[in-house]
MMTF fields as JSON, N, C-alpha, C and O atoms, coordinates in Angstrom:
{
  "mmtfVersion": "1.0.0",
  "mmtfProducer": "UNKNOWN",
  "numBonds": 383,
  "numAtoms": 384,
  "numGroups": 96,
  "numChains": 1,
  "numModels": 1,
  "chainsPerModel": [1],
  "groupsPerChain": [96],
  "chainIdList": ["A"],
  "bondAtomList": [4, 2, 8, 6, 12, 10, 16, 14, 20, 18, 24, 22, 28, 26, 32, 30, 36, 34, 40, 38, 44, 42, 48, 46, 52, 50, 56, 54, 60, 58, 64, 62, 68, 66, 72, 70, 76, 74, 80, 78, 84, 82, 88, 86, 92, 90, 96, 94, 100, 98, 104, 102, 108, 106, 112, 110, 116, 114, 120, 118, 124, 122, 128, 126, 132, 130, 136, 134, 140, 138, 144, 142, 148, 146, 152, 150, 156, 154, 160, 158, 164, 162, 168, 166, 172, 170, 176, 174, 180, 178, 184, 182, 188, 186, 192, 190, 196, 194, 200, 198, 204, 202, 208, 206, 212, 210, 216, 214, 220, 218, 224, 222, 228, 226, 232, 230, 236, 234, 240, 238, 244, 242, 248, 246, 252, 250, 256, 254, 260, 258, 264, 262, 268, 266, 272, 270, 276, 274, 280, 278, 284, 282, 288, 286, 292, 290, 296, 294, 300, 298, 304, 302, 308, 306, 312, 310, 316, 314, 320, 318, 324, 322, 328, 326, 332, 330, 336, 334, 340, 338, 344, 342, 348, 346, 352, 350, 356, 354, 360, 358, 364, 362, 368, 366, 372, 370, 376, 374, 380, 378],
  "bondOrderList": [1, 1, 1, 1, 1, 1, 1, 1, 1, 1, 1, 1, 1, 1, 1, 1, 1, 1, 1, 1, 1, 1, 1, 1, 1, 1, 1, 1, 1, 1, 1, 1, 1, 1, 1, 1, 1, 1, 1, 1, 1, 1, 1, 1, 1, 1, 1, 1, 1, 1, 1, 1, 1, 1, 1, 1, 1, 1, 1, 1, 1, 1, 1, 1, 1, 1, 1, 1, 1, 1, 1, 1, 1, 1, 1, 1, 1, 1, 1, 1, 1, 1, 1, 1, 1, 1, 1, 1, 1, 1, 1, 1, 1, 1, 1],
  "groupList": [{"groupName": "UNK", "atomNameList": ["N", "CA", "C", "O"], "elementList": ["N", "C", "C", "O"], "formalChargeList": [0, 0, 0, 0], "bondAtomList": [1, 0, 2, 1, 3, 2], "bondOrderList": [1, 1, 2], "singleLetterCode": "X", "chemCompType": "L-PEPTIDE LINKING"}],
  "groupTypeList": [0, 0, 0, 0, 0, 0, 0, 0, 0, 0, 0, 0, 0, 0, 0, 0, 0, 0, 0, 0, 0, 0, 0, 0, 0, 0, 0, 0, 0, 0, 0, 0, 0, 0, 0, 0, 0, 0, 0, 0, 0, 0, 0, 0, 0, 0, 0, 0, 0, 0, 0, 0, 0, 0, 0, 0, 0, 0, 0, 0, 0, 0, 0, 0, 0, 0, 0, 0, 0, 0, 0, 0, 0, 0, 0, 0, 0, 0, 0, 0, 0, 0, 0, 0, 0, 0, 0, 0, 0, 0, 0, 0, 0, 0, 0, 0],
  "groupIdList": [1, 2, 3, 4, 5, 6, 7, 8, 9, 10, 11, 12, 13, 14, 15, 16, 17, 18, 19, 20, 21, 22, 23, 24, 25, 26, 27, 28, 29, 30, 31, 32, 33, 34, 35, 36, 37, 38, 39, 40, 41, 42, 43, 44, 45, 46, 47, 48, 49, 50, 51, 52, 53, 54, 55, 56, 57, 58, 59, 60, 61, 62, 63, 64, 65, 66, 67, 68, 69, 70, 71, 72, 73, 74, 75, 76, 77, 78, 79, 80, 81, 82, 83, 84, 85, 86, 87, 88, 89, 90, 91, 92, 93, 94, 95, 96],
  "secStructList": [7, 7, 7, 2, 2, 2, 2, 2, 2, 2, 2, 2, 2, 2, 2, 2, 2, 2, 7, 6, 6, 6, 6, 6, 2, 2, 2, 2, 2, 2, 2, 2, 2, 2, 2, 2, 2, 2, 2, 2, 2, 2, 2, 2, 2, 2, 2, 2, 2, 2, 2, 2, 2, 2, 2, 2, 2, 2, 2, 2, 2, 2, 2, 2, 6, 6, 6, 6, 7, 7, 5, 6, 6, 6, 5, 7, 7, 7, 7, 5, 7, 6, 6, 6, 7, 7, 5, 1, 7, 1, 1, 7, 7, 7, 7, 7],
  "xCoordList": [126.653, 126.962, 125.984, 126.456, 124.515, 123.846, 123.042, 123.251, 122.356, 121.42, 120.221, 120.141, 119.063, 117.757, 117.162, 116.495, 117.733, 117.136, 116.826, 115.744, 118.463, 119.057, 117.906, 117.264, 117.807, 117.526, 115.602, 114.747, 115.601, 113.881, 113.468, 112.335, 114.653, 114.468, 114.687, 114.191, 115.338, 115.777, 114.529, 114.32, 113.949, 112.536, 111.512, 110.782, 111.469, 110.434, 110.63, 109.793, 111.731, 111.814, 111.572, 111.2, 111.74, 111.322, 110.106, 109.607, 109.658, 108.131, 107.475, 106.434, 108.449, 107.078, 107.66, 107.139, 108.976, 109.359, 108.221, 107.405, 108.691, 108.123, 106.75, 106.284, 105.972, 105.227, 105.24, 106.142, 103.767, 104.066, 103.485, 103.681, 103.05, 103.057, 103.71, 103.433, 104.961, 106.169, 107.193, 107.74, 107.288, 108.042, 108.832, 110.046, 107.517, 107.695, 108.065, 109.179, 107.308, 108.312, 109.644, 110.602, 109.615, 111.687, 112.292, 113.465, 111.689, 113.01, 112.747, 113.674, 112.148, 111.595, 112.706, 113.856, 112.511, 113.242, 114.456, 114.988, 115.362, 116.533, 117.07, 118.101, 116.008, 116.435, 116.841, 117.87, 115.891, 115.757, 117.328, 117.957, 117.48, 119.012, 120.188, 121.297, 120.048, 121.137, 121.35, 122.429, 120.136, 119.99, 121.16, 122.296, 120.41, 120.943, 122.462, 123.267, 122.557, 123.981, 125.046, 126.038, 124.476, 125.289, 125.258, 126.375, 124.484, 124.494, 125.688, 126.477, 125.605, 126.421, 128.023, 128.9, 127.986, 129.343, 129.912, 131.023, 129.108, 129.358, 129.85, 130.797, 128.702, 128.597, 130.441, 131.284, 130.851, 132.284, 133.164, 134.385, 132.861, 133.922, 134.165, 135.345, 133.285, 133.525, 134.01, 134.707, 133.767, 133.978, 135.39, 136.087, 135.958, 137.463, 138.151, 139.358, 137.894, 138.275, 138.447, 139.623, 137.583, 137.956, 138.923, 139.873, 138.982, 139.924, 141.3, 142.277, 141.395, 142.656, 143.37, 144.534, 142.569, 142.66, 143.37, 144.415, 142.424, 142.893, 144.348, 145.184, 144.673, 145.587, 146.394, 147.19, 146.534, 147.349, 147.907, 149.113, 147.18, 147.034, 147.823, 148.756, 147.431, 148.209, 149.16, 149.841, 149.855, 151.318, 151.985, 153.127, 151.689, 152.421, 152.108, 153.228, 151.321, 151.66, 152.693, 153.655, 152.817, 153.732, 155.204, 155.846, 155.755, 156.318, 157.374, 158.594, 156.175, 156.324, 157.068, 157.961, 156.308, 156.571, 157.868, 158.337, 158.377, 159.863, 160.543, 161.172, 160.745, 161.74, 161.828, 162.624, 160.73, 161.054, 161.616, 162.531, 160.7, 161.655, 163.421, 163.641, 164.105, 165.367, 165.947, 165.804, 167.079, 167.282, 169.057, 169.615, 169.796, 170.922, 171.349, 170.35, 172.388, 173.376, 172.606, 173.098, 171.439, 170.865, 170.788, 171.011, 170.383, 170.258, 169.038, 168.524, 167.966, 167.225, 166.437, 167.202, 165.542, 165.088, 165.305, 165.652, 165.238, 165.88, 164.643, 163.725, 164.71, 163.588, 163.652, 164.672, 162.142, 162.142, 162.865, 162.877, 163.774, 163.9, 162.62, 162.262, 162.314, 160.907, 160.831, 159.855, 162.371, 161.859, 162.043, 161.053, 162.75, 163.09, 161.935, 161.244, 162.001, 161.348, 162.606, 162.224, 163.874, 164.97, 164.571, 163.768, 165.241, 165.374, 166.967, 168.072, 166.781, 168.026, 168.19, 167.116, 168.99, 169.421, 170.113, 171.065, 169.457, 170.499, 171.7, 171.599, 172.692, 173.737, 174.169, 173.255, 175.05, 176.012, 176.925, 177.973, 176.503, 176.952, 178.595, 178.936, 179.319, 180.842, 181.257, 180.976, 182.105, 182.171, 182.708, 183.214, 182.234, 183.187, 184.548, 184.685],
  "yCoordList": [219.572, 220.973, 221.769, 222.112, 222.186, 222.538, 221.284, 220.119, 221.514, 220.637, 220.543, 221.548, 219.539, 219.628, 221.362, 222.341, 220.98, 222.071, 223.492, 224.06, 224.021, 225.151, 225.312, 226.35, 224.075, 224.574, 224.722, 225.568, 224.119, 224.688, 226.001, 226.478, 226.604, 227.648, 228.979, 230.094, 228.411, 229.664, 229.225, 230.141, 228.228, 228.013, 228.863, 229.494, 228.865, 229.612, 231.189, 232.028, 231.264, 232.749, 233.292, 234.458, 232.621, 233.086, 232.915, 233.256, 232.581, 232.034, 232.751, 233.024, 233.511, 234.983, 236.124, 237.235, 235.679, 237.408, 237.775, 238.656, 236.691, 236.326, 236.055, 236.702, 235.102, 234.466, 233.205, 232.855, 232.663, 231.157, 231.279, 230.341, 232.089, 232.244, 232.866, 232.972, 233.58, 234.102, 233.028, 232.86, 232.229, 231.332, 230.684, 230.658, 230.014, 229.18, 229.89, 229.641, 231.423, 232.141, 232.749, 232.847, 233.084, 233.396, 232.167, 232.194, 230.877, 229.707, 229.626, 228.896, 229.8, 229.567, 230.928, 230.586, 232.053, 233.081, 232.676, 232.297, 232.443, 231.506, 231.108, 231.509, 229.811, 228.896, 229.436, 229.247, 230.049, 230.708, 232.123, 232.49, 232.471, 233.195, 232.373, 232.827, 231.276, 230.079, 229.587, 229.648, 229.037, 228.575, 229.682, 229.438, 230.939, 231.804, 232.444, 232.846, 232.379, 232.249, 231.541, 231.97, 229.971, 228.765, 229.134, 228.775, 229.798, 229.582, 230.335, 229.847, 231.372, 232.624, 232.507, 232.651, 232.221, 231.551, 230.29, 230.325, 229.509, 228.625, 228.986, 228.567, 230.281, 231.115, 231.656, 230.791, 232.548, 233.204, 231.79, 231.945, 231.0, 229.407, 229.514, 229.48, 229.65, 229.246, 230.118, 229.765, 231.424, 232.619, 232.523, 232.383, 232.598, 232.596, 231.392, 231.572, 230.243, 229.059, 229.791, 230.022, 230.215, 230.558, 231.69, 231.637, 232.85, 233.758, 233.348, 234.062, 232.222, 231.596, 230.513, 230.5, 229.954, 229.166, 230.271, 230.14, 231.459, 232.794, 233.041, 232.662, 233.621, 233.759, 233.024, 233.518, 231.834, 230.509, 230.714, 230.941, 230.663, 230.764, 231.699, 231.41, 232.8, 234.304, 234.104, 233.757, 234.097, 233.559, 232.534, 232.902, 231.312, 230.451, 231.232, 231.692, 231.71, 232.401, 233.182, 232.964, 234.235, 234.855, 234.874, 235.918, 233.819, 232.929, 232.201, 232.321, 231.215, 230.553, 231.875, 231.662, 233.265, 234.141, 235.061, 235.745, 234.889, 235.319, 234.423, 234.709, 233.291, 232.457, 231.976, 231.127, 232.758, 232.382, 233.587, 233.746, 234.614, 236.101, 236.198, 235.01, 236.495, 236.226, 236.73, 236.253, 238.408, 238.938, 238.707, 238.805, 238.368, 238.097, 237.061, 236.392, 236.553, 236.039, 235.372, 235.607, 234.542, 234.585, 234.929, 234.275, 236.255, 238.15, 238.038, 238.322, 237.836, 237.999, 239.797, 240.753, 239.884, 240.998, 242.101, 241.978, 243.612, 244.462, 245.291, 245.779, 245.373, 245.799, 247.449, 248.044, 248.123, 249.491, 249.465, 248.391, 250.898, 250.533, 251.648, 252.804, 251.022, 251.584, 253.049, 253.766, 253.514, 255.276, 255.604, 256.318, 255.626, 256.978, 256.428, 257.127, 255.156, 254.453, 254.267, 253.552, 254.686, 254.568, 252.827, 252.188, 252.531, 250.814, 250.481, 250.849, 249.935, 249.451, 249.705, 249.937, 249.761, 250.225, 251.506, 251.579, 253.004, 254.117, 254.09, 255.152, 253.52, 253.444, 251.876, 251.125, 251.498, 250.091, 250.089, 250.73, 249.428, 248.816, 248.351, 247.207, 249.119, 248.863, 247.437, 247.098, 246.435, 244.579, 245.139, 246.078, 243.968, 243.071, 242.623, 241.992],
  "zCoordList": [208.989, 208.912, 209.792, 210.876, 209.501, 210.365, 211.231, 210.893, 212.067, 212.876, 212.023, 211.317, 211.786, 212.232, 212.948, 212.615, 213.773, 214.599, 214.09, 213.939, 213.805, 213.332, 211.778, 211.619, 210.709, 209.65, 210.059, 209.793, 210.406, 211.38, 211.899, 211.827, 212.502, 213.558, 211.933, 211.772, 211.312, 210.07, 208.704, 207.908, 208.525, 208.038, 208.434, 207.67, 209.93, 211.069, 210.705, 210.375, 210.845, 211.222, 209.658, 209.523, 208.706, 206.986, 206.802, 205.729, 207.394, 207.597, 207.668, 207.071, 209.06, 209.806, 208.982, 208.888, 208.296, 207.725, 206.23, 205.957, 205.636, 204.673, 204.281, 203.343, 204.93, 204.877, 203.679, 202.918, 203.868, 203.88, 202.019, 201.246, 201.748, 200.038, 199.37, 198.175, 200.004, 199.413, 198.944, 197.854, 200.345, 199.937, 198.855, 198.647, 198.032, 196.797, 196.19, 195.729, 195.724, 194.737, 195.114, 194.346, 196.179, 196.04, 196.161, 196.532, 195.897, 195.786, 194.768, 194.417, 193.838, 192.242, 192.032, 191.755, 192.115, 191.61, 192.225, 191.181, 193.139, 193.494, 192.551, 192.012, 192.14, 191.127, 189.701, 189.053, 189.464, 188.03, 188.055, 187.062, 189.113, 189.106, 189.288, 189.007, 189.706, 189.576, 188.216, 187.628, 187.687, 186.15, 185.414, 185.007, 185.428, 184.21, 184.433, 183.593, 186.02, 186.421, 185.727, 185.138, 185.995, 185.635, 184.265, 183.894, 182.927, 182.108, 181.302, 180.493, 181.665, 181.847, 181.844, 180.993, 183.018, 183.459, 182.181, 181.653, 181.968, 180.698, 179.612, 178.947, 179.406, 177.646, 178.497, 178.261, 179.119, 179.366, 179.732, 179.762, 179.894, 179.382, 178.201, 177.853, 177.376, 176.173, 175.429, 174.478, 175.674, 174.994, 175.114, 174.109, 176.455, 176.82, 176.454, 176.614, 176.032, 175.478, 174.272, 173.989, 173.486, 171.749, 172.001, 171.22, 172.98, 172.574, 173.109, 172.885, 173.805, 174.271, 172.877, 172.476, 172.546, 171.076, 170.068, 169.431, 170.129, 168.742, 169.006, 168.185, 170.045, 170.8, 170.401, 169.604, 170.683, 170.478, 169.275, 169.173, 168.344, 166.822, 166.127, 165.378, 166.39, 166.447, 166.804, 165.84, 167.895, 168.215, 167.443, 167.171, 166.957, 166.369, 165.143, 164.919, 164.169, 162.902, 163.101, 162.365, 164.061, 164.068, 164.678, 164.561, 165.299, 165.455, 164.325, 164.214, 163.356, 162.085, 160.87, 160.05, 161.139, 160.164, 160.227, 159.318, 161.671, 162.072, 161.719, 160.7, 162.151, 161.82, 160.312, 159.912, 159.397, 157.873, 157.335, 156.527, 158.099, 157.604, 157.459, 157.696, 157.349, 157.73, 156.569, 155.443, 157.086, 155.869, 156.078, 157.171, 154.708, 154.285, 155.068, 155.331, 155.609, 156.103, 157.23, 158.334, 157.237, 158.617, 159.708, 160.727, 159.571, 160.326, 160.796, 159.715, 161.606, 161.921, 161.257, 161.135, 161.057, 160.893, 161.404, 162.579, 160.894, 161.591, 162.334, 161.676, 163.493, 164.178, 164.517, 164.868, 164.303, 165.084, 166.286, 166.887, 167.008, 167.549, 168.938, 168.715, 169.916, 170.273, 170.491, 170.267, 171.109, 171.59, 170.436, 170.275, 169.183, 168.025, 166.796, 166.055, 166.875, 165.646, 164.513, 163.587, 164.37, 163.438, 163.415, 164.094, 162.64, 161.889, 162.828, 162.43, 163.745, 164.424, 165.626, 166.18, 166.23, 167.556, 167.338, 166.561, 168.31, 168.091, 169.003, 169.618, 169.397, 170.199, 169.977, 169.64, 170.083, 170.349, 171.619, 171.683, 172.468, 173.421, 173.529, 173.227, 173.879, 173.993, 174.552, 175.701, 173.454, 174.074, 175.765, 176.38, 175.879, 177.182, 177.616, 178.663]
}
């Protein structure tokens, strides 16, 4: 990927920006923002693993709790309907 050369010439030039007792500590502080990076990133793995699981969960309860609901004649439940809030549909759709 780079040369010998190239990673020498960009050593050098951090060398003189930097100097030669800066060094160690910004690759130490590097490191130590990688660490808590990587850790981070882990802890929001996991976090998003459990709320994907809840999720999961939540859906099949409610799921399980429709298909037991079921009023008279196996009618599915009668739902709000979203703009008025009435219990049903306000209009019926003329057949086909």
């Amino acid at each position: 990927m780079f040369s010998p050369v190239e990673i020498a010439v960009v050593a050098g030039i951090a060398i003189l920006i930097f100097g030669a007792d800066k060094l160690p500590k910004l690759a130490r502080s590097a490191g130590l923002a990688k660490k808590e990076f990587m850790v981070g990133q882990a802890e929001a793995d996991i976090a998003a693993e459990r709320a994907r699981d809840e999720a999961r969960r939540t859906a099949e309860a409610q799921t399980v709790a429709t298909e037991s609901t079921v009023n008279g004649v196996g009618q599915p439940p009668i739902v709000p309907d979203p703009l008025t809030g009435t219990a049903g549909p306000t209009h019926v759709a003329p057949p086909h």
